[in-house]
N, C-alpha and C positions, 0 to 999 in steps of 0.2 A: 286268826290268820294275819292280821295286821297288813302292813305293804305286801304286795304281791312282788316278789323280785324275781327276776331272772335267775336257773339253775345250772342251765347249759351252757357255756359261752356260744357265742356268734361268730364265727370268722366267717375271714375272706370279704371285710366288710371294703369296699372301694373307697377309697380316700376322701375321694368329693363326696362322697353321704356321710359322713365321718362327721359329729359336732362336738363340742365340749363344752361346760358349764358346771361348776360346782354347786350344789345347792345349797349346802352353808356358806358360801360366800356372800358378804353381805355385798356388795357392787352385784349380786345377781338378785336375790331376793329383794334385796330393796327396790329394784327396778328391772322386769327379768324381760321387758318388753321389746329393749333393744337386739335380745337375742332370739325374742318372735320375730323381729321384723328381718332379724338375716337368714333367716330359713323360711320365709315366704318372700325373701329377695332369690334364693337359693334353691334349694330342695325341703319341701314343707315335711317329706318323708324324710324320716334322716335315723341314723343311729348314736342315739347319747352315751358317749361313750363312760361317763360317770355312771350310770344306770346300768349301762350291759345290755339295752332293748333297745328296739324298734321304737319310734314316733312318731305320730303324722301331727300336723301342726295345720294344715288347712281345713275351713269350717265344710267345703264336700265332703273329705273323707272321715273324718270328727263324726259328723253329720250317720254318715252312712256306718261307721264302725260300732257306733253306739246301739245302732239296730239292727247288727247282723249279727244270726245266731250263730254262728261258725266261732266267735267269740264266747266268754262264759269268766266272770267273778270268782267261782269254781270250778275247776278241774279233777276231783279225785271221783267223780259222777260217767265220767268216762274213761280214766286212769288210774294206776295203781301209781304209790310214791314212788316203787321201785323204775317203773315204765318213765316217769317223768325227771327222778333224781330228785323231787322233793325230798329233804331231811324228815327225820322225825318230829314230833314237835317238846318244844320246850318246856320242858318239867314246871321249870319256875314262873312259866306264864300261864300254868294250866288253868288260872282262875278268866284272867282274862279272855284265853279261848273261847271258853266257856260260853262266856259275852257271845260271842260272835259266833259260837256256833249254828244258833239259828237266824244267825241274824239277815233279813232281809235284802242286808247289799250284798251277801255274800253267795246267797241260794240262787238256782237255776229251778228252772223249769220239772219236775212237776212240782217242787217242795215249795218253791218263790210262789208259785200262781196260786199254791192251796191259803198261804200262811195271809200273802198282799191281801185276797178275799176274804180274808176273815177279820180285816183290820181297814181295809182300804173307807169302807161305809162313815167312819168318822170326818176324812179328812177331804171328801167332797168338797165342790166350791159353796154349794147351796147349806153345807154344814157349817165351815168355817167361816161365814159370811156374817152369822150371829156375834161374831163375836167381836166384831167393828170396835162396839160401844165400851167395851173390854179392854182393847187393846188403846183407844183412845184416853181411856181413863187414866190406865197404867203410864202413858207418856205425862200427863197432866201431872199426874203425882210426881212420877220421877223428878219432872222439870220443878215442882214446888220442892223438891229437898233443896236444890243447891244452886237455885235462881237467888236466892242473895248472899251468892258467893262470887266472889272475880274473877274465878275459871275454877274449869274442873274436868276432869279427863272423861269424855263424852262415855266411851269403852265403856268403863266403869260403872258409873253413875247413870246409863243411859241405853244403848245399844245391847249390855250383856244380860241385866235384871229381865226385860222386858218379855224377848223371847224363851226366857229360861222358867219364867210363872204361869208365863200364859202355856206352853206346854205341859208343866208339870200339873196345874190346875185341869185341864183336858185329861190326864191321862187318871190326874186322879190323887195326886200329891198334896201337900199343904203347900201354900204360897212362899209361908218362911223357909221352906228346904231348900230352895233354890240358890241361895250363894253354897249349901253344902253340894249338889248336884253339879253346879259349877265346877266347884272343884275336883271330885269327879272325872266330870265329862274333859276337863282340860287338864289333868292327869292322863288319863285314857288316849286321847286323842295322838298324842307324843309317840307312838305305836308307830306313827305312817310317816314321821321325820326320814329321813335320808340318812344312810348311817347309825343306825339307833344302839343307844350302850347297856350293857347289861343296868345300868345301875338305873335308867330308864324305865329298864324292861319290869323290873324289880318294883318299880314307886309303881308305873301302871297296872301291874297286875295288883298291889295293895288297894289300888282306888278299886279297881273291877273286883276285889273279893269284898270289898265294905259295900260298893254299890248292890252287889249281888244278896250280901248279908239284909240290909235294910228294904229288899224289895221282899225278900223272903216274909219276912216280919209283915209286911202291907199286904202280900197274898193271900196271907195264912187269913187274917184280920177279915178280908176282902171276901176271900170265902161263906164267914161265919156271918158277915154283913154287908152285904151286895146295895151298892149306891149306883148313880144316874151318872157314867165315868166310863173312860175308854177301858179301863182297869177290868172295872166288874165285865165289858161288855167281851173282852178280847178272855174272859173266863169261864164266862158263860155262852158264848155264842156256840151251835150246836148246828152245822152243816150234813146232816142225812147222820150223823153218830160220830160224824169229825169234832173233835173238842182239840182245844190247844193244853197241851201241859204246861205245868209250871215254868220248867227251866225254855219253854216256847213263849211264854207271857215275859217271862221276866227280860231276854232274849230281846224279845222287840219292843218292849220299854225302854231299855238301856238306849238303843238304837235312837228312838224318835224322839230319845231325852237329849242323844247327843246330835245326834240331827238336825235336832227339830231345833236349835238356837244355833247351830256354828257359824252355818252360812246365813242365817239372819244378822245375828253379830258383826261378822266380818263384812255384810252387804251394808248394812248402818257404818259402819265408821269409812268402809274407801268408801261410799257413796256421798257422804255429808261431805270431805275431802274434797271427793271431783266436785261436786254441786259448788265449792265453798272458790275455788281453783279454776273455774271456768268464768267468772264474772258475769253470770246470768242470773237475773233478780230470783233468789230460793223462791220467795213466796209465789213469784208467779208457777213457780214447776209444778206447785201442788194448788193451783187455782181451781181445778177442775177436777173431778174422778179421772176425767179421760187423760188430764194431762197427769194426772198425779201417777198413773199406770203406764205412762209414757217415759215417763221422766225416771220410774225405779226401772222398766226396763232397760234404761239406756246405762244404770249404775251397775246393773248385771251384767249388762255385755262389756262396761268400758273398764272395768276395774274388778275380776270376777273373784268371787270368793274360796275356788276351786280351780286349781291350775292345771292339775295331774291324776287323770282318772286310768287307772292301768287293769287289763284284761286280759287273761291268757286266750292261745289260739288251741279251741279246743280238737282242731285237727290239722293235717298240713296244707297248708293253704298259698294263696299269694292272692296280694291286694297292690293295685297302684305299681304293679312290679316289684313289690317288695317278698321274697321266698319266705314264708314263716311257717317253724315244726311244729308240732302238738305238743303244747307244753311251753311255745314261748311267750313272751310278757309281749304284752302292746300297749305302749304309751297313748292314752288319748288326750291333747293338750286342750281344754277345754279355753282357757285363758288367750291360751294363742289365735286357736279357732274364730273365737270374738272379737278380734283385730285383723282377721284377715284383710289385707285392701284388693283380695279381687271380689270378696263379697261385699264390703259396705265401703260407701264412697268416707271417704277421710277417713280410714278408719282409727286412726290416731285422736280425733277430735273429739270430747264430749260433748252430742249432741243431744237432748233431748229431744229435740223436733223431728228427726230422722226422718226417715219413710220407709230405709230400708231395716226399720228396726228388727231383729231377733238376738237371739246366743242362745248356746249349748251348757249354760251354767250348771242348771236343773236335770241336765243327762238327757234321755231318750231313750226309749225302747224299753224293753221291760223295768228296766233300774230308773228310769224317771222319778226323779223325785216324789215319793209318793205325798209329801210337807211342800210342795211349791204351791198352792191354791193360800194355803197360810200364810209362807213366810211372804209372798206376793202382800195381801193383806198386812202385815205384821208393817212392811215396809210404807207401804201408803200412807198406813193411817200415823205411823212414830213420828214418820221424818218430816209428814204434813205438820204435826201439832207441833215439833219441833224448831220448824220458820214460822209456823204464825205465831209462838211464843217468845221466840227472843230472833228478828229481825234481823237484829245488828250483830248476829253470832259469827264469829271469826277465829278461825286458826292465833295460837298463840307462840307453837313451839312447832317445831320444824317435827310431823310423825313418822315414826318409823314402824314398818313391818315385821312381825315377829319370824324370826329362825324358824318355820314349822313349815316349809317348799313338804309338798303343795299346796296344804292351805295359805291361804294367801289373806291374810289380816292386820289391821293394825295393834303394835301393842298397846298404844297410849295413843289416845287424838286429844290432845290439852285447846279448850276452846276459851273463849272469853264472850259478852254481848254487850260490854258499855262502849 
């Protein structure tokens, strides 16, 4: 399914809800913040007119949208394509689809609640709590490749390895696959750009037919020799005579493969960023467990790694005064939401000490990140070892965000520590 767009247009939209914002412009992606702050100076409801949809931009209704069932990921569960004007789908992505056919951001209720429970038992907090010493380790190492070097682009070298083993290891992969998975998952990803080109559509679906090819091969394997891995468990787990199928397994691997590192990625690099940008001692942010939970909170909600989470209205509805049909797209700005200033005081500032800390990064309601007890962990323990190992670490080159609204990342973060 990729992005969810809008099929119907909207008229008769009133002038003053009216916004506009390109998403490959880089004066917006590189900094899209000034145009959250004129629609929570404004109308936090608004219609993007680049989009074609509806938006709410303030963290109440964010808040509330995210856990109202009236909303739904998918739509052909209470609608035909014909009813809604969905197209058919794309031949040349049929691999891709594929992907996503089961995939758990896209499912509702009963098929989401059957497939989450049968996968949810791994990624507990009391589960992935084990794996501290893991994820510690991995920073250690990373920082000994290229700590006697004079910079080195953190992304790279730091931020993208770490999330992308320790998942793949969990699920059941070898550790060296991971710059392959990488590539992959950031292939794949390009699906939910703005505007996307067949030629796009085309590489994406090559990565999602290779990804799919190579997990085929570890299933088949997995079968014949069943190990201690989220892999064998999401094959063998047996709910009253419920078993997941193959293209179910493989479905929601792909997913927590892509998942399970983007927003960790992208929360390591703007995070080190803001920490580096606000002139507050690093080491002290991660002094403490408590402050070290404080302090990646505050990198979630000030610089989030997810700007635009979109849902259709699975029936006709109105929110906030806003009229919406069955079948239309609704913008949840998650990025925005967490700059609201009528919910957190400054909310422009990076504050670790807050009080009135929260965000909406991780979702809500049924689609809540089922990886945030991880990537939470993931974040503590990297960006911990990361200031107590080189102190003096400092921005070297001015970083810029990559073209990919809504994920919201950096390309390159070029660091230096002498």
């Amino acid at each position: 399914m990729a992005a969810i767009l809008q099929v119907k247009p909207i008229t008769d939209v009133p002038d003053h809800l009216r916004a506009s914002a390109q998403p490959q412009d880089p004066n917006f992606y590189q900094n899209p913040y000034p145009f959250y702050a004129q629609q929570h100076a404004g109308h936090p409801a608004f219609f993007w007119e680049e989009y074609g949809h509806w938006c709410f931009a303030d963290f109440k209704s964010v808040s509330a949208l995210l856990r109202d069932k009236r909303l739904g990921r998918d739509i052909l569960h209470v609608a035909s394509r014909e009813e809604i004007g969905l197209p058919e789908p794309k031949p040349h992505v049929a691999d891709f689809d594929l992907t996503e056919k089961y995939s758990l951001l896209n499912l509702e209720a009963p098929a989401h609640t059957r497939l989450r429970t049968l996968v949810n038992r791994a990624f507990v907090s009391r589960q992935v709590e084990q794996l501290r010493p893991r994820i510690r380790q991995l920073a250690n190492e990373m920082i000994d490749r290229f700590e006697g070097e004079p910079s080195v682009d953190l992304i790279k070298a730091f931020a993208a390895p770490i999330p992308a083993i320790v998942i793949a290891e969990m699920i059941g992969l070898p550790a060296e696959m991971a710059p392959q998975l990488l590539n992959w998952s950031n292939r794949m990803v390009t699906m939910y750009m703005y505007n996307v080109t067949r030629e796009t559509e085309l590489d994406a679906n090559q990565a999602a037919a290779d990804f799919m090819a190579y997990l085929r091969e570890v299933v088949a394997e997995r079968r014949k020799a069943p190990r201690e891995d989220l892999l064998t468990h999401m094959l063998t787990t047996d709910r009253d005579g419920d078993v997941l199928s193959d293209d179910e397994v493989m479905s929601t691997a792909i997913l927590l493969l892509n998942a399970g590192h983007e927003a960790t990625v992208h929360t390591t690099g703007n995070g080190v960023k803001s920490i580096l940008g606000s002139g507050l001692d690093p080491q002290g942010l991660f002094a403490t467990p408590e402050q070290a939970e404080k302090t990646v909170e505050e990198c979630l909600r000030f610089d989030a790694p997810l700007h635009l989470f979109t849902r259709y209205a699975l029936m006709d509805m109105e929110f906030e005064g806003i009229p919406l049909r069955k079948g239309d797209v609704v913008g949840l700005m998650l990025g925005a939401a967490n700059r609201d200033p009528a919910r957190f005081a400054h909310a422009d500032r990076f504050d670790p000490f807050r009080s009135d800390g929260a965000n909406v990064s991780f979702g809500a309601g049924i689609h809540f990140c089922i990886g945030a007890p991880l990537a939470r962990i993931e974040l503590q323990e990297a960006m911990g070892v990361l200031f107590q190992r080189l102190p003096k670490l400092r921005i070297v080159e001015p970083p810029r965000y990559g073209n990919v609204y809504h994920f919201h990342g950096l390309e390159k973060l070029m660091v230096g520590w002498r």
